[in-house]
Backbone as CSV, one residue per row, in Angstrom:
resi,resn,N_x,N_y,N_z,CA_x,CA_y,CA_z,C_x,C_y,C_z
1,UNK,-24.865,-4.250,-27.138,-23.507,-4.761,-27.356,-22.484,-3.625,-27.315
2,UNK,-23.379,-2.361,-27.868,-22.196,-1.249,-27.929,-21.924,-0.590,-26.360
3,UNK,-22.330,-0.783,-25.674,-22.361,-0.283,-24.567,-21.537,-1.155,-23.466
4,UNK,-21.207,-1.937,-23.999,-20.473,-3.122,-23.291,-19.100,-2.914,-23.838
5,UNK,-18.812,-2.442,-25.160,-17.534,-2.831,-26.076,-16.590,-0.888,-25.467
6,UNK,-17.450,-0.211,-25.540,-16.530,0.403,-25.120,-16.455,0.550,-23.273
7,UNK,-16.636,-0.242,-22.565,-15.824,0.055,-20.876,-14.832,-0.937,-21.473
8,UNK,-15.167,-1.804,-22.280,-14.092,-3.227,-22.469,-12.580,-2.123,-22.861
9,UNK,-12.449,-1.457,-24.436,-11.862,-0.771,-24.723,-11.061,0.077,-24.149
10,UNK,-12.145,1.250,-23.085,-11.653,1.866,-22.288,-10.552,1.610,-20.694
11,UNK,-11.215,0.433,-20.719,-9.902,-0.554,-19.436,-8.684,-0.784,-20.330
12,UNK,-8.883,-1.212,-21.295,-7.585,-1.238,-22.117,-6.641,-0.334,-22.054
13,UNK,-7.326,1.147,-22.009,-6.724,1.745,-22.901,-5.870,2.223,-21.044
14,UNK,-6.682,2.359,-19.658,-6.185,2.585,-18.652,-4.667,1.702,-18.623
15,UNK,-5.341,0.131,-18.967,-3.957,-0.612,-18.047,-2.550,-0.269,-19.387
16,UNK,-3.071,0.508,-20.846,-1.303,0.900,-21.772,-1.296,2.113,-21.284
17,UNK,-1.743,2.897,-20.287,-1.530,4.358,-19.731,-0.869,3.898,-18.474
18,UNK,-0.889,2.723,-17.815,-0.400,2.753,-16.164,1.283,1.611,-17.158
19,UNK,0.887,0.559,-17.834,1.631,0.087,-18.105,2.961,0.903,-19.023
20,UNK,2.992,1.791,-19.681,4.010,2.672,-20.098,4.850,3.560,-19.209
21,UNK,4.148,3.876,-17.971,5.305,4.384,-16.871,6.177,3.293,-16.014
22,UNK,5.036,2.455,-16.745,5.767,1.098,-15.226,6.976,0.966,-16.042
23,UNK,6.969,0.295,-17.228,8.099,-0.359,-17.972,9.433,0.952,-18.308
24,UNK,9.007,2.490,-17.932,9.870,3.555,-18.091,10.545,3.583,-17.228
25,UNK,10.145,3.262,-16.325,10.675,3.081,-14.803,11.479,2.371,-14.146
26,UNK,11.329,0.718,-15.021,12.271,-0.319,-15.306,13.339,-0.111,-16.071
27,UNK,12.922,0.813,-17.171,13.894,0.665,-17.824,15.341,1.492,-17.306
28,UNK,14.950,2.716,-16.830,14.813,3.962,-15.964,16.312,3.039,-14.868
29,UNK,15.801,2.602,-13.862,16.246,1.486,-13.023,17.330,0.273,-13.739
30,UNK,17.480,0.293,-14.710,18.410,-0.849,-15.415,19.452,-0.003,-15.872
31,UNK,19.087,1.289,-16.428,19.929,2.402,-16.684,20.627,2.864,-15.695
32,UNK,20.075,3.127,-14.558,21.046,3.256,-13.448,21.972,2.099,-13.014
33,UNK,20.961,1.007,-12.482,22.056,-0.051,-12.008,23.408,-0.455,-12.728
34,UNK,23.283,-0.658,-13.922,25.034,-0.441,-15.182,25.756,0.339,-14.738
35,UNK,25.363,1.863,-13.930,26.110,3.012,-13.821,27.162,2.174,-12.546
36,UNK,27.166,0.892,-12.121,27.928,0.772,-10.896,28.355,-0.297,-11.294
37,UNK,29.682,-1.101,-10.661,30.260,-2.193,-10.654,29.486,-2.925,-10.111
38,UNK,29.637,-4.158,-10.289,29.087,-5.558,-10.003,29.229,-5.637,-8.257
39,UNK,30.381,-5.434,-7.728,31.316,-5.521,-6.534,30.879,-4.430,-5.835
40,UNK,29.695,-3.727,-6.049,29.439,-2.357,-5.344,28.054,-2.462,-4.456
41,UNK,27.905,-1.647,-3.276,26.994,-1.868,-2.491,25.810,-1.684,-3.674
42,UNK,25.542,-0.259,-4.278,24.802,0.093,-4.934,24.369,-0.805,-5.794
43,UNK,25.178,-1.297,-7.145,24.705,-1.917,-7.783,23.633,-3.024,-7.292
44,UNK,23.927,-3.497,-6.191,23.148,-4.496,-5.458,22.045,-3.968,-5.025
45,UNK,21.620,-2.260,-4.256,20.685,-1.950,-3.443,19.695,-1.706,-5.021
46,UNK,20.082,-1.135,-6.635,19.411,-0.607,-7.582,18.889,-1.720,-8.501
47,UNK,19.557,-2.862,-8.462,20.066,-4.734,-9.218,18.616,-4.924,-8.833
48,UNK,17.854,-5.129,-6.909,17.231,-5.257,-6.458,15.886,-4.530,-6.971
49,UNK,16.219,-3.538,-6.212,14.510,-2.487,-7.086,14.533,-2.613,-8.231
50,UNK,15.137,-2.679,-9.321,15.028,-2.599,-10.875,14.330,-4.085,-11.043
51,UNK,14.886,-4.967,-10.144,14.039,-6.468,-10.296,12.728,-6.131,-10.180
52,UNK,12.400,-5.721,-8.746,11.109,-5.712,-8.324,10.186,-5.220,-9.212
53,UNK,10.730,-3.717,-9.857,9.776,-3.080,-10.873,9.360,-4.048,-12.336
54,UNK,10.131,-4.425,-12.575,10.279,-5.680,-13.868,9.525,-6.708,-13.393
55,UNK,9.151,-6.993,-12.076,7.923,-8.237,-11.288,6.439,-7.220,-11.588
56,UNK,6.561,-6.140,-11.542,5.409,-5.403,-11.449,5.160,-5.088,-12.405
57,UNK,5.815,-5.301,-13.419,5.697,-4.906,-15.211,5.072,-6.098,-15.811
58,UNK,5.604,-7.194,-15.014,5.155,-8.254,-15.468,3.687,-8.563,-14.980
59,UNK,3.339,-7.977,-13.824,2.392,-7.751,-12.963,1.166,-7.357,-13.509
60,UNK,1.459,-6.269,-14.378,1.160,-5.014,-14.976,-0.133,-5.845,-16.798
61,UNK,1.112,-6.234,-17.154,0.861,-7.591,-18.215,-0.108,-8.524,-18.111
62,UNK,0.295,-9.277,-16.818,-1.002,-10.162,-16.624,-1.917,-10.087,-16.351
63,UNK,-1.908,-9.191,-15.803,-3.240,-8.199,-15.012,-3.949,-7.911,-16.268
64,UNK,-3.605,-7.433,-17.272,-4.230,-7.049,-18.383,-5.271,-8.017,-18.920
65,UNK,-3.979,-9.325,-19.016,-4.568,-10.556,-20.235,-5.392,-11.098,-19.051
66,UNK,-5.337,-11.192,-17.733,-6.535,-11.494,-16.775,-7.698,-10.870,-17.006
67,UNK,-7.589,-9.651,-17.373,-8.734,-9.078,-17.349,-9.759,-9.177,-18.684
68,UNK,-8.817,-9.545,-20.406,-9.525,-9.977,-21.300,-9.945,-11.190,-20.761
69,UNK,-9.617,-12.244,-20.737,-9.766,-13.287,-20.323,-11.061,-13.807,-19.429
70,UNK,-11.074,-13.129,-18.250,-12.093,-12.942,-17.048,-12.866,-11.734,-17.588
71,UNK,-13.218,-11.337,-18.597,-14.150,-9.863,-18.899,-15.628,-9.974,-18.397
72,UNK,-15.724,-11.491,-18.713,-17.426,-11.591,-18.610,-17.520,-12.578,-17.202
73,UNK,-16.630,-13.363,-16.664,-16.422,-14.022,-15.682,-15.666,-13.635,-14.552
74,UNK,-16.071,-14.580,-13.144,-15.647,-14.051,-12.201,-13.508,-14.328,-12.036
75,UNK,-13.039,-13.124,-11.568,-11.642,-13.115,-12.047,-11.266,-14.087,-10.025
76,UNK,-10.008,-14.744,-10.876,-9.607,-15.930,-9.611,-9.167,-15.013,-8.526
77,UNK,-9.553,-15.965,-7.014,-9.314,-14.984,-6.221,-7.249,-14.945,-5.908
78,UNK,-6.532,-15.731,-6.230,-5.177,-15.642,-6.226,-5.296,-16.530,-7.894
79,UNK,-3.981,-15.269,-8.438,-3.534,-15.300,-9.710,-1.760,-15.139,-9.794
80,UNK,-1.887,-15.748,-11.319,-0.521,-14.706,-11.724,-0.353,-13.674,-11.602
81,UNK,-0.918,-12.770,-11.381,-0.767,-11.132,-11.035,-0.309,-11.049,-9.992
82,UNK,-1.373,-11.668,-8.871,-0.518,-11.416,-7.362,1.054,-12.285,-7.081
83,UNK,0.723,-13.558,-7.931,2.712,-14.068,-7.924,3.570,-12.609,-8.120
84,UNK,3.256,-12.142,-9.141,4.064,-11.143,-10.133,4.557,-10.217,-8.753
85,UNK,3.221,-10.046,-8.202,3.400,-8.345,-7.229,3.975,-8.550,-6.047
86,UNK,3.822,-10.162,-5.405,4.691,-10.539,-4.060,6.337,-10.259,-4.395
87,UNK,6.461,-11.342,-5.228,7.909,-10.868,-5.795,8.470,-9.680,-6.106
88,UNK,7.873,-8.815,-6.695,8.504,-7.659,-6.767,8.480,-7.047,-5.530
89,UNK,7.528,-7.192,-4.321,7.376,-6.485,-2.714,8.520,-7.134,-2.666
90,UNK,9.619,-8.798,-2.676,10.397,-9.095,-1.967,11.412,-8.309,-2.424
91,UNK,11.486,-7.948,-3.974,12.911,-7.578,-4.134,12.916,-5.906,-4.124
92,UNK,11.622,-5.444,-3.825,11.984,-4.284,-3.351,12.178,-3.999,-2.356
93,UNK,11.715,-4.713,-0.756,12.200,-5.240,0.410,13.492,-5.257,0.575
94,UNK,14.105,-6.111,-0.422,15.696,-6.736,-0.284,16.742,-5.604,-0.597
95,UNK,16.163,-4.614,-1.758,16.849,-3.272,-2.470,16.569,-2.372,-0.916
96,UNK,15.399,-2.135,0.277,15.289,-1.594,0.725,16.372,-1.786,2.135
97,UNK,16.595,-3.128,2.243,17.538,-3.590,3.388,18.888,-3.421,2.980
98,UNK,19.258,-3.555,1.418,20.625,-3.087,1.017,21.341,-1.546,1.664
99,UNK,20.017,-1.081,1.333,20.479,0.447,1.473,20.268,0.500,2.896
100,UNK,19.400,0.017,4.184,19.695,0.408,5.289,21.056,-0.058,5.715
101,UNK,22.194,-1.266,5.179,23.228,-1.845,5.716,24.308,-0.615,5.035
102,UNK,23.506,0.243,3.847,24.742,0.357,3.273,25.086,2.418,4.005
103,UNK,24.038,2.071,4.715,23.624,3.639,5.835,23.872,3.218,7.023
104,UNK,23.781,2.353,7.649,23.827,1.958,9.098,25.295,1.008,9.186
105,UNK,25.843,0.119,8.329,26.719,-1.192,7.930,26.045,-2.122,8.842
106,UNK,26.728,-3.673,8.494,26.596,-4.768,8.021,26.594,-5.061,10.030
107,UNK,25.345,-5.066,10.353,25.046,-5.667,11.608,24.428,-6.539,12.344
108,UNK,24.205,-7.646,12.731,23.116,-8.714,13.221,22.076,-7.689,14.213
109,UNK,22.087,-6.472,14.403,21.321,-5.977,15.377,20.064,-4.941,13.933
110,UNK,21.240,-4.533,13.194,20.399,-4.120,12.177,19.487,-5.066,11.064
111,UNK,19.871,-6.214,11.162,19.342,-7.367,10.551,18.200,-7.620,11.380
112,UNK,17.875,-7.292,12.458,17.119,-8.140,13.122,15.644,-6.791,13.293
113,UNK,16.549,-5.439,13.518,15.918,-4.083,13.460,14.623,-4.297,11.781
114,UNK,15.775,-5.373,10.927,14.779,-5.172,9.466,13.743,-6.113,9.404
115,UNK,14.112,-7.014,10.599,13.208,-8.219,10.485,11.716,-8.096,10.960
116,UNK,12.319,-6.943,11.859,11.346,-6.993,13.379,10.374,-5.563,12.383
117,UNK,10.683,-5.067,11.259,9.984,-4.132,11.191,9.174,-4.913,9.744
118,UNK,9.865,-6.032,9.338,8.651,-6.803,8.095,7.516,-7.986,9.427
119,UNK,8.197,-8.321,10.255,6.767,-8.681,11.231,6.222,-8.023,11.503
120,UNK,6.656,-6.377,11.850,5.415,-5.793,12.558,4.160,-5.210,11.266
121,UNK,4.847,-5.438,10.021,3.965,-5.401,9.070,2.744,-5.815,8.570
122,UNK,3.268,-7.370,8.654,3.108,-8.678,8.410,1.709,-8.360,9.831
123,UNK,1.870,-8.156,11.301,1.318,-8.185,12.156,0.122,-7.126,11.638
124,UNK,0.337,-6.391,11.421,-0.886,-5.232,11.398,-1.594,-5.693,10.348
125,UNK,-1.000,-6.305,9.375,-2.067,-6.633,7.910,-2.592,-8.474,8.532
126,UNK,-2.371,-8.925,9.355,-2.768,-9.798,10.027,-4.509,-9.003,10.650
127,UNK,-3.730,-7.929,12.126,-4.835,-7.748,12.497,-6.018,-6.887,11.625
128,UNK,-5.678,-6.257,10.680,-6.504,-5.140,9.696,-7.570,-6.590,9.035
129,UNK,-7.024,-7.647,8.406,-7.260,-8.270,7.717,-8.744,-9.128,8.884
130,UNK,-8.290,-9.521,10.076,-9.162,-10.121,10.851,-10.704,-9.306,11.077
131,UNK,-10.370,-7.729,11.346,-11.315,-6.694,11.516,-12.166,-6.139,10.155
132,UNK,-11.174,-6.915,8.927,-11.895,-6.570,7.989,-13.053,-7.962,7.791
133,UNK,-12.667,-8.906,8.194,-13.101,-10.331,8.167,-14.880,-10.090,9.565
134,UNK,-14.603,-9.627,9.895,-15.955,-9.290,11.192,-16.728,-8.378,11.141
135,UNK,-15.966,-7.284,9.838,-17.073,-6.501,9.521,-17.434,-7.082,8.321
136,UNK,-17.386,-8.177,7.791,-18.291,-8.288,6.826,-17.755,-7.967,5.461
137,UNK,-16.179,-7.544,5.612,-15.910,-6.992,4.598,-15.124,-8.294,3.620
138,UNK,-15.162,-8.092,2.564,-14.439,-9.565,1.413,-15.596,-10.793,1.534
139,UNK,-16.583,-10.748,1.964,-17.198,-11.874,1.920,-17.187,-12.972,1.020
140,UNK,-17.105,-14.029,1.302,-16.942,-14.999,0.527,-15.907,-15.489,0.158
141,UNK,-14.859,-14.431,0.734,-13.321,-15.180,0.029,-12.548,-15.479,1.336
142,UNK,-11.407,-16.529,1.210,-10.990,-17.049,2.777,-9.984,-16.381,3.247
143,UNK,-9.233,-16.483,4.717,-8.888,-15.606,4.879,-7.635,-14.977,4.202
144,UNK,-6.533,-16.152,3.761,-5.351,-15.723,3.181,-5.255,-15.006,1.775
145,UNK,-6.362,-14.916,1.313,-6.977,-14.157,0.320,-7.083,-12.219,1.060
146,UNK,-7.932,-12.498,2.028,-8.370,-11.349,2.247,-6.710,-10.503,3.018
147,UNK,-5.789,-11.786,3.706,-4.606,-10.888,4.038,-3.431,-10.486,2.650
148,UNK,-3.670,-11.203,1.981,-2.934,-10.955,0.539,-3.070,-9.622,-0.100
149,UNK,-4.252,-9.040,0.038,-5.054,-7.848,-0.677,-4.752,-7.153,0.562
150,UNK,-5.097,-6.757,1.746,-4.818,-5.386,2.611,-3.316,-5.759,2.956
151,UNK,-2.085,-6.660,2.428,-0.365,-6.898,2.782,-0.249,-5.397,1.659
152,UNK,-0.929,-5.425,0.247,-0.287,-4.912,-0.943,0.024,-3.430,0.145
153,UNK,-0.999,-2.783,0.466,-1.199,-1.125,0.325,-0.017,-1.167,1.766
154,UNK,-0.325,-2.018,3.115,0.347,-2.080,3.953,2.135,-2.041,3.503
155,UNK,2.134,-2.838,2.572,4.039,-3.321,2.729,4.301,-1.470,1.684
156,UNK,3.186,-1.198,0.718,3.290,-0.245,0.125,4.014,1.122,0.958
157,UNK,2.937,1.113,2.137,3.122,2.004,2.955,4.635,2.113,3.790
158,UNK,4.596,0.769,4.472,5.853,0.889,5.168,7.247,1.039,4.495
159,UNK,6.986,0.239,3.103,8.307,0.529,2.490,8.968,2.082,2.193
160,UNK,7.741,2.591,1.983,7.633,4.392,1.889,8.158,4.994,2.648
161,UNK,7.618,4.779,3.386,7.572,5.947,4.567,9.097,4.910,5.534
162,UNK,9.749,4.198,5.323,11.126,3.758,5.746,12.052,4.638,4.745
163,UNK,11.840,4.624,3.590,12.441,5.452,2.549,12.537,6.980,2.841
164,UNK,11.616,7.367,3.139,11.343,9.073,3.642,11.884,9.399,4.851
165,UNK,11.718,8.279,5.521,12.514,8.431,7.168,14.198,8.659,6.576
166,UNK,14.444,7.817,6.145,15.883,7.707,5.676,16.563,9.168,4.953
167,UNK,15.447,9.413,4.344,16.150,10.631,3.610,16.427,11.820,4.374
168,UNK,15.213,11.838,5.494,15.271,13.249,5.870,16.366,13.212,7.074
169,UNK,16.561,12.007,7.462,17.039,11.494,8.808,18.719,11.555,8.065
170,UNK,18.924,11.105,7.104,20.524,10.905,6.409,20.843,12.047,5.514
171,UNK,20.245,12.692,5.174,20.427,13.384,3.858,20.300,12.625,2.638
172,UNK,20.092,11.206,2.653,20.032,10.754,1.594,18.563,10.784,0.202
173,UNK,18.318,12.239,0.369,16.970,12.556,-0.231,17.056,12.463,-1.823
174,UNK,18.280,12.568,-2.512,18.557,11.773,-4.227,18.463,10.914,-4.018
175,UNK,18.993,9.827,-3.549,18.609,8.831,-3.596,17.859,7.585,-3.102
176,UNK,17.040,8.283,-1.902,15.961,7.700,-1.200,14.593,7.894,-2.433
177,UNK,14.597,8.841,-3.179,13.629,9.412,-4.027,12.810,8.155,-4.580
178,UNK,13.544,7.421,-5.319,12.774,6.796,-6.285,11.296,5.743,-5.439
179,UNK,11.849,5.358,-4.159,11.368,5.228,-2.962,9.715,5.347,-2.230
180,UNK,9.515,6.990,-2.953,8.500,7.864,-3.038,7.403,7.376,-3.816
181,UNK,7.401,7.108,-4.382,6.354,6.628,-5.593,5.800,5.603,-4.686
182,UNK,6.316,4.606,-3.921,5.232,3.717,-3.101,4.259,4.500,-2.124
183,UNK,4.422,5.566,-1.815,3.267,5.745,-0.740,1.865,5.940,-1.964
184,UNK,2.615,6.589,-3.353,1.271,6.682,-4.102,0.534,5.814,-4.313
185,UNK,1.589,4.869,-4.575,1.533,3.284,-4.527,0.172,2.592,-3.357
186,UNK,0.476,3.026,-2.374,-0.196,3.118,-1.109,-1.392,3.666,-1.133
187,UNK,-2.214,5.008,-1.498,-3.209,5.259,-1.363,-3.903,4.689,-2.551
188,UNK,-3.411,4.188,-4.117,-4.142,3.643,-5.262,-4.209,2.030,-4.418
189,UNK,-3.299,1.308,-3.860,-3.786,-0.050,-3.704,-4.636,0.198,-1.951
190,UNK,-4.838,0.978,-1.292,-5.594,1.012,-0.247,-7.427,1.339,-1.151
191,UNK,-7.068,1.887,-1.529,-8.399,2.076,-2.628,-9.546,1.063,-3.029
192,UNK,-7.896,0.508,-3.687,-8.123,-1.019,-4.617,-8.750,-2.172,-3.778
193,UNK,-8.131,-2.029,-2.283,-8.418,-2.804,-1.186,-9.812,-2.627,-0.422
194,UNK,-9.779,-1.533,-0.513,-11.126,-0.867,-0.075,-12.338,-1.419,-1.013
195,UNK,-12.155,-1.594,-2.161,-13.625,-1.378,-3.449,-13.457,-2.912,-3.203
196,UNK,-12.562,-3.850,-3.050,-12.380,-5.632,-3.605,-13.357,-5.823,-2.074
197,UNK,-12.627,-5.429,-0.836,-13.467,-5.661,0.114,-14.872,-5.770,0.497
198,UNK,-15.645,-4.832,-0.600,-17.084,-4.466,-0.291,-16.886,-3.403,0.306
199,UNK,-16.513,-2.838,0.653,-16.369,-1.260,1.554,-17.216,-0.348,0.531
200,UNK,-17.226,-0.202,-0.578,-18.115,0.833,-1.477,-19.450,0.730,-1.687
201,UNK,-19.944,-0.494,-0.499,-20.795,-0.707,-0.454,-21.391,0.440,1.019
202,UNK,-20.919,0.974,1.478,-20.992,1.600,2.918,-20.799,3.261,2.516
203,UNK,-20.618,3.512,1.440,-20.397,5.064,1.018,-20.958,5.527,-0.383
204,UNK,-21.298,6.722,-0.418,-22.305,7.349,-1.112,-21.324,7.274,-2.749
205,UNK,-22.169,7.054,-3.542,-21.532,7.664,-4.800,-20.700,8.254,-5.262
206,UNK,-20.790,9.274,-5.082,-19.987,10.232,-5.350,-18.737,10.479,-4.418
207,UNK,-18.835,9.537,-3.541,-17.684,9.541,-2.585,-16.972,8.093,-2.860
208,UNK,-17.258,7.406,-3.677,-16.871,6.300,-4.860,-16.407,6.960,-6.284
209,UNK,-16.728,7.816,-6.592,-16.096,8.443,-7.978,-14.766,9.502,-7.146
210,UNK,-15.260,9.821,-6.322,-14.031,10.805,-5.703,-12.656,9.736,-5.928
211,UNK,-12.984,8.315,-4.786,-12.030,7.490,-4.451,-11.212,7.174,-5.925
212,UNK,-12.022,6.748,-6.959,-11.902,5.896,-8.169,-11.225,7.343,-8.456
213,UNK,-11.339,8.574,-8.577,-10.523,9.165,-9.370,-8.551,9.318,-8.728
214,UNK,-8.940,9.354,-7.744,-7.589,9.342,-6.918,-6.727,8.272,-6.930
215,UNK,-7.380,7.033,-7.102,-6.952,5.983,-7.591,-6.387,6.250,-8.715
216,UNK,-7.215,5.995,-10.052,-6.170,6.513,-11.319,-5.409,7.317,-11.230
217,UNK,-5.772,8.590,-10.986,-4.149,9.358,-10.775,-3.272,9.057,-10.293
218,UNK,-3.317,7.900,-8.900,-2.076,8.078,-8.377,-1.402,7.173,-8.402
219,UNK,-2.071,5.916,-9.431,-1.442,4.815,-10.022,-0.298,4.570,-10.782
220,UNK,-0.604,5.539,-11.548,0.579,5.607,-13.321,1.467,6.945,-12.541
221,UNK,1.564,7.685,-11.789,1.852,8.583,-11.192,2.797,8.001,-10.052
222,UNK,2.576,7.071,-9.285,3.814,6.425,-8.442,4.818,5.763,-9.613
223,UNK,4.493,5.394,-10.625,5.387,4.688,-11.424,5.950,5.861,-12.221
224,UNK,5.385,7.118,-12.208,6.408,7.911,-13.220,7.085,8.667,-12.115
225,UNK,6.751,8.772,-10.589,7.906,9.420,-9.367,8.716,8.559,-9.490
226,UNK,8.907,7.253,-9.449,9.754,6.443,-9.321,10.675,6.510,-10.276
227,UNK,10.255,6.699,-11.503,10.860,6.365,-13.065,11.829,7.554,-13.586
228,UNK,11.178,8.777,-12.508,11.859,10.634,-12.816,12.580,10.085,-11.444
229,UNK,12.837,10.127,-10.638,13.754,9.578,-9.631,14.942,8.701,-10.327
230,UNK,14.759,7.855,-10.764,15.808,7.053,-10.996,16.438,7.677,-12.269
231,UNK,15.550,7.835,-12.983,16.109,9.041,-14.392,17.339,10.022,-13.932
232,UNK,16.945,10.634,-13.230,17.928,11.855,-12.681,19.079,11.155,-11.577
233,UNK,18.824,10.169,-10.952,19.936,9.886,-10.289,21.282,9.290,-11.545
234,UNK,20.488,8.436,-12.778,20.960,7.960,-13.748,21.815,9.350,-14.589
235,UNK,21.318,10.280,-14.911,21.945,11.284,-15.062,23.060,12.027,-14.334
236,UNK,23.025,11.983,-13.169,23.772,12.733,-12.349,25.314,11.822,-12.173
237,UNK,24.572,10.547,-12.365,26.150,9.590,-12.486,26.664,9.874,-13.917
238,UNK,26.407,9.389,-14.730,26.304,9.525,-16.353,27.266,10.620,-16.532
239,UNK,26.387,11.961,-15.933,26.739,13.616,-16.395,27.496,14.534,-15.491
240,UNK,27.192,14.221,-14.210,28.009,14.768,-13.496,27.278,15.879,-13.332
241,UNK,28.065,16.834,-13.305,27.595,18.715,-13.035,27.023,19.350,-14.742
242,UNK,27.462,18.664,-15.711,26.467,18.438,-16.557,25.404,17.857,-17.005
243,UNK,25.040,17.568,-16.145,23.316,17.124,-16.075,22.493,17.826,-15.974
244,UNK,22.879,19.328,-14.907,22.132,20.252,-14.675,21.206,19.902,-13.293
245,UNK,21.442,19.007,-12.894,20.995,18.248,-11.960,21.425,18.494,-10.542
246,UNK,22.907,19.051,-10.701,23.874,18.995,-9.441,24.099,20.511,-9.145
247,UNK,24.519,21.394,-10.018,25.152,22.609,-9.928,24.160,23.544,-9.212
248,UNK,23.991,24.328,-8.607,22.942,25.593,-8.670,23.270,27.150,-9.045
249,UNK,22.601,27.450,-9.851,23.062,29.417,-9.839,23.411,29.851,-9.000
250,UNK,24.925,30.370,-8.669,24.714,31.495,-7.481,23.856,32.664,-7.543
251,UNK,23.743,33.334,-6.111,22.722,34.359,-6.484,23.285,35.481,-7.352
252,UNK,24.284,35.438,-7.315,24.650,36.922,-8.149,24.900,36.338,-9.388
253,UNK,24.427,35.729,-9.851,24.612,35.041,-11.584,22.986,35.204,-11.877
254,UNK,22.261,35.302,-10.756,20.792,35.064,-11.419,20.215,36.324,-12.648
255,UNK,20.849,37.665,-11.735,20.453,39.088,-12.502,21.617,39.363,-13.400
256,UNK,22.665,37.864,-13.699,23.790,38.903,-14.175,23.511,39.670,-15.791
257,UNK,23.643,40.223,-16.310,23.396,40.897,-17.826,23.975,40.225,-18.994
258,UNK,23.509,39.674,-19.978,23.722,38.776,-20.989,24.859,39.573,-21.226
């Protein structure tokens, strides 16, 4: 019995270690969005992501009480958890299209540029999902199941790496930041996708503890890039050049003599 009570414990104690950055992060994100008028592009592009993270908090939650719940039984193959996590992909989607209109402006060609890049998403976790379906991988579960689970790490990815394009491409690297935290996002749910699939069935041990450790780290770790991202942009409005955030030493101040 004792050998059972503490992995029970110890999952616990993972999902109040991933769940305390998530909800910092939200909160993090609500703190910023106030920093803007109602009537402002921003408030709308931060209104958005601060939703999404608050879907994933909630995400975060159910996932938990799913997991007391289902401890000794098999857990459903679509849940409240995955409601929780679509929704937050849409409204971080929607925070992500704010900010391309509010970098590019308000265009039916750029509307269609955002459309054409959530199909080609949508398309690849289509075909990933079919190739995972022929190798044998997810057995037993049908297919809109198996595209639900390889969409997470996919929309993870693209939302990322659209964010990173943006920054380096605009200068907008403060505030593309918070952004960042999905690719981590990306290699913990490609992981996640990988082990649900049966895939850890095809690799050695210890190349399963490798995966599983990279996973945890980089779980609670996309939610605290995200959460120090929005923190400091929240500051820099707030504080200005007193934040410490904005100013830099000149060089001849670095050696100057107390």
């Amino acid at each position: 019995m004792s050998s059972r009570f503490s992995p029970y414990w110890n999952d616990k104690l993972i999902d109040l270690l991933i769940l305390i950055p998530a909800v910092g992060a939200a909160v993090a994100g609500t703190l910023l969005t106030y920093q803007f008028e109602k009537g402002e592009i921003p408030y709308r592009i931060w209104q958005a992501f601060t939703v999404g993270l608050w879907f994933w908090v909630a995400g975060e939650i159910s996932g938990a009480i799913y997991d007391m719940l289902y401890w000794d039984t098999s857990y459903p193959e679509f849940s409240l958890v995955d409601l929780f996590w679509m929704l937050g992909y849409f409204f971080l989607g929607l925070s992500l299209y704010y900010q391309l209109t509010l970098v590019y402006g308000v265009k039916s060609r750029n509307r269609r540029i955002y459309l054409g890049l959530v199909t080609l998403a949508l398309l690849i976790t289509a075909g990933l999902t079919t190739l995972a379906e022929k190798a044998g991988l997810g057995e037993g579960s049908v297919w809109i199941i198996l595209f639900i689970t390889v969409l997470y790490p996919v929309f993870d990815l693209t939302e990322g790496a659209i964010a990173i394009w943006l920054s380096f491409l605009f200068g907008r690297g403060q505030w593309s930041r918070p952004w960042w935290g999905l690719i981590l996002f990306a290699l913990a749910d490609s992981v996640n996708t990988f082990d649900w699939l049966g895939g850890y069935d095809l690799i050695s041990v210890s190349a399963q503890d490798t995966l599983n450790f990279l996973a945890l780290i980089a779980y609670p770790l996309s939610y605290m890039v995200a959460g120090l991202a929005l923190l400091s942009n929240y500051y820099i409005l707030r504080y200005g050049e007193n934040s410490g955030l904005l100013r830099r030493a000149r060089r001849s101040e670095i050696n100057k003599p107390e």
